[in-house]
C-alpha positions in Angstrom: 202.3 97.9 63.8 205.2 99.7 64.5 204.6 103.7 64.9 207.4 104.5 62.0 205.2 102.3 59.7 202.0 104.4 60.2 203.1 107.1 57.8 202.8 104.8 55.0 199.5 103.6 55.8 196.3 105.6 54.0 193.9 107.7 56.0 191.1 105.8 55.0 192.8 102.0 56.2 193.5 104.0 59.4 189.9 104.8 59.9 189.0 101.2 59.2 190.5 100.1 61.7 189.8 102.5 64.4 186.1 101.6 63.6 187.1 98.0 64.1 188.3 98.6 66.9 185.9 101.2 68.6 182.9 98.9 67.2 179.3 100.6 67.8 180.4 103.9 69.6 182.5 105.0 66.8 179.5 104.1 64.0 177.3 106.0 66.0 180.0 109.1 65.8 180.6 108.7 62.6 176.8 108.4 61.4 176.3 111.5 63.4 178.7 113.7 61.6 177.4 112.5 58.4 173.8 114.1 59.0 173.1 117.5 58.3 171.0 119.5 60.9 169.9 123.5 59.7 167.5 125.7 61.4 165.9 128.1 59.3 164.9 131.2 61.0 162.9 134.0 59.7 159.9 135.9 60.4 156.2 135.1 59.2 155.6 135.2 55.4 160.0 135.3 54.5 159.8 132.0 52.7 160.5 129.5 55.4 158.2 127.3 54.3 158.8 127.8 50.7 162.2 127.4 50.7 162.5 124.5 53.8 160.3 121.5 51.2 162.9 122.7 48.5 166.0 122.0 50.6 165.0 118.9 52.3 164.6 117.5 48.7 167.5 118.1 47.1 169.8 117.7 50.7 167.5 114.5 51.4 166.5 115.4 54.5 163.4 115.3 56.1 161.3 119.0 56.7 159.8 120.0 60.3 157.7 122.5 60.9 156.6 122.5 64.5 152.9 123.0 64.0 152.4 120.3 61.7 154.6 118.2 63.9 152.5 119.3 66.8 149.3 117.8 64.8 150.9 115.3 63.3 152.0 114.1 66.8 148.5 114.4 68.4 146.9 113.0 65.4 149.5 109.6 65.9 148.7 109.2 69.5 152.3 108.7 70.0 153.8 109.8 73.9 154.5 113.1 73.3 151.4 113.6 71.0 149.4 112.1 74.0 151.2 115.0 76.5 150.4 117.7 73.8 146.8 116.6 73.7 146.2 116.5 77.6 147.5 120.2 78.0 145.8 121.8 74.7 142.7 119.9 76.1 143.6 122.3 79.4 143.7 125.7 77.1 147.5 125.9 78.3 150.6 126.7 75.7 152.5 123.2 75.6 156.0 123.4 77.0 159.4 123.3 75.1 160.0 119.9 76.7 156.4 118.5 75.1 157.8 119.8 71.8 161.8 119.1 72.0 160.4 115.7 72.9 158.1 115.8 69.8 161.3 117.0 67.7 163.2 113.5 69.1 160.1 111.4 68.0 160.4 113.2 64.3 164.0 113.2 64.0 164.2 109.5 64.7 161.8 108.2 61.7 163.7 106.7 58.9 162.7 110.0 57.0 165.0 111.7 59.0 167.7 109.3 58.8 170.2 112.0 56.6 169.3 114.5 59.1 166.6 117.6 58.9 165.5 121.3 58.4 163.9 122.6 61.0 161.1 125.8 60.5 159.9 127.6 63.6 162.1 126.2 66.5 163.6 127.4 68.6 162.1 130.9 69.1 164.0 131.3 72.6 167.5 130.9 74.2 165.6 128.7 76.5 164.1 126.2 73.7 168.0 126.7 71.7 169.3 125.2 75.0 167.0 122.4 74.9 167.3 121.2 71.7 171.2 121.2 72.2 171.1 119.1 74.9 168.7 116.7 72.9 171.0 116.6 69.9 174.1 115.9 72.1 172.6 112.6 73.7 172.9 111.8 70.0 176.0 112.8 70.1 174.9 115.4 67.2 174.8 119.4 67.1 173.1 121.8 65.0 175.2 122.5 61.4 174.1 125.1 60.2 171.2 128.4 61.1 170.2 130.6 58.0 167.9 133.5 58.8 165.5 135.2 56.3 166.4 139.0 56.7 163.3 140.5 55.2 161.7 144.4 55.9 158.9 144.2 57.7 156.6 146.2 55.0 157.3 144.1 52.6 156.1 141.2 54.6 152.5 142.8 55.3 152.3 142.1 50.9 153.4 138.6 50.5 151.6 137.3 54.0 147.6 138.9 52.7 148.5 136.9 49.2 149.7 133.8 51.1 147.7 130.3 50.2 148.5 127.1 51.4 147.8 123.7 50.1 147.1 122.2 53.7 147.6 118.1 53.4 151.5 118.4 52.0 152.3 122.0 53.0 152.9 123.7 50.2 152.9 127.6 50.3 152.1 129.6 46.8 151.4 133.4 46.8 149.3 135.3 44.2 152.1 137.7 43.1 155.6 136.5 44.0 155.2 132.6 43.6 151.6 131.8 42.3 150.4 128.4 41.4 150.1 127.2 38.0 146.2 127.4 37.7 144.5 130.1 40.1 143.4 128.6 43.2 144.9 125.0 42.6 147.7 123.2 44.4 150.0 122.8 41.5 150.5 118.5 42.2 147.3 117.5 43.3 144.7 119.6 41.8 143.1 120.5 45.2 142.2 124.2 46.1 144.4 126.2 47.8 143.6 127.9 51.0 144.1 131.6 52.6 144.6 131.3 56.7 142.3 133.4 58.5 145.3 135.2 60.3 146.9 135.9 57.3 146.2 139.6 57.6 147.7 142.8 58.3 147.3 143.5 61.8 147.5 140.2 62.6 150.9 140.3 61.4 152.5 143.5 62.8 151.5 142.0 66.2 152.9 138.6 65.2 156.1 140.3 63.9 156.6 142.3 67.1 156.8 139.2 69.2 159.3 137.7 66.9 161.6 140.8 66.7 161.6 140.9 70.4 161.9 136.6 70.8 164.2 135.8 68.4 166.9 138.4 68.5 168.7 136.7 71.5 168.1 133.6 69.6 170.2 134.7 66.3 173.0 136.1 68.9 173.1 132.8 70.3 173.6 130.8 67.2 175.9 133.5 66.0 178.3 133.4 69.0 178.7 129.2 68.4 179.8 130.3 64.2 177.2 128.5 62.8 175.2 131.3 61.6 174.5 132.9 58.5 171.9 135.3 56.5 170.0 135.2 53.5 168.4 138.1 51.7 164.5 136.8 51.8 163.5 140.1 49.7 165.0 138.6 46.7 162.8 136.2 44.4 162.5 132.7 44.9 165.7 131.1 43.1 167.9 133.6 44.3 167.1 132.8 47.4 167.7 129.6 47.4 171.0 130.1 45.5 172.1 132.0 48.6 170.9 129.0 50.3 173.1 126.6 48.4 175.6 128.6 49.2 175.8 128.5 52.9 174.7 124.3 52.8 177.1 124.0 50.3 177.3 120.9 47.6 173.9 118.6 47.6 174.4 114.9 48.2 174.9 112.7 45.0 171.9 110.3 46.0 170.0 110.2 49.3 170.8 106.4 50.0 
């Protein structure tokens, strides 16, 4: 085709044929930008893992949490899982490469096939580095990191009324978010749970780690302009307004 005929041809027939022509490298592009990847960052008790289940539903994506991907991993008896098992086994802290290699297991299950959020990694430069590289074998990169700016007092409240409903991970809280019936998982019926270090001083040393850990973290993401902030002190719907707001539009459908 002549180059003075392009002008009249549409964007989308252009496209077309580029893909035609490209074949499976240019799918693989093209499927990657299509996928949304967001890190949520915040500290313990911000609404993390209120707020992640709530925004991989309506972006249909799939939720990761790193513990429960750690368990979830040992549990399967898949590679990594095996690796995570022999060095718990050992007493020893399992390395970022045991758990960016966990992250590539969970990332490629059809579940995860729109892309994910993920809740609790990275924590370092080091681990942000590594999961970088992972992604761009994929040809992928991270979209999007929202932290949870929260004051530390008011943390020390909503963590001691925490409660969990273990088997799906949903998070209720006796004052800001309680389930319908006292003590109850508001789906399943099942009782609710309070984690044993769900307590004040277990927190202020838990938040002192992550002040001091993930500041060079949120000046990382921040230099690459993919960073933004939400205010976690707020109740639950505003936050997740602020939410939609830096994810922008949800998807139609999740086909």
């Amino acid at each position: 085709m002549p180059p003075s005929d392009l002008e009249n041809v549409s964007t989308q027939t252009l496209l077309n044929e580029l893909q035609r022509r490209l074949g499976d490298r240019v799918r693989t592009l093209m499927d990657a930008a299509r996928k949304r990847r967001v890190i949520l960052v915040g500290p313990p008790g911000s609404g993390k893992g209120t707020q992640g289940p709530r925004v991989r539903d309506d972006y249909c994506l799939c939720h990761l949490a790193t513990g429960d991907m750690l368990r979830e991993a040992v549990a399967s008896g898949s590679e990594m899982g095996k690796k995570a098992k022999e060095v718990m086994d050992r007493g020893e802290l399992v390395s970022d490469d045991i758990v960016v290699g966990i992250i590539r297991e969970a990332v490629a299950k059809p579940e995860c096939r729109n892309g994910f959020v993920l809740d609790g990694f990275p924590r370092t430069v080091a681990q942000a580095e590594k999961l970088e590289s992972m992604l761009s074998d994929d040809n992928a990169s991270i979209d999007n990191v929202v932290e949870f700016e929260i004051d530390d007092n008011l943390l020390v409240r909503r963590v001691e009324g925490r409660l969990i409903h273990r088997p799906s991970g949903r998070t209720y809280h006796t004052e800001f978010n309680p389930p319908k019936k006292a003590g109850v998982d508001d789906i399943t019926g099942e009782p609710l749970e309070h984690r044993s270090d769900d307590n004040a001083d277990t927190l202020k040393r838990r938040l002192q780690a992550y002040h001091k850990q993930t500041a060079p973290v949120i000046e990382y993401y921040r230099r690459a302009g993919i960073y933004s902030k939400v205010d976690a002190a707020t109740e639950f719907d505003s936050v997740y307004g602020q939410l939609q707001e830096v994810l922008g539009p949800k998807p139609d459908s999740c086909e």
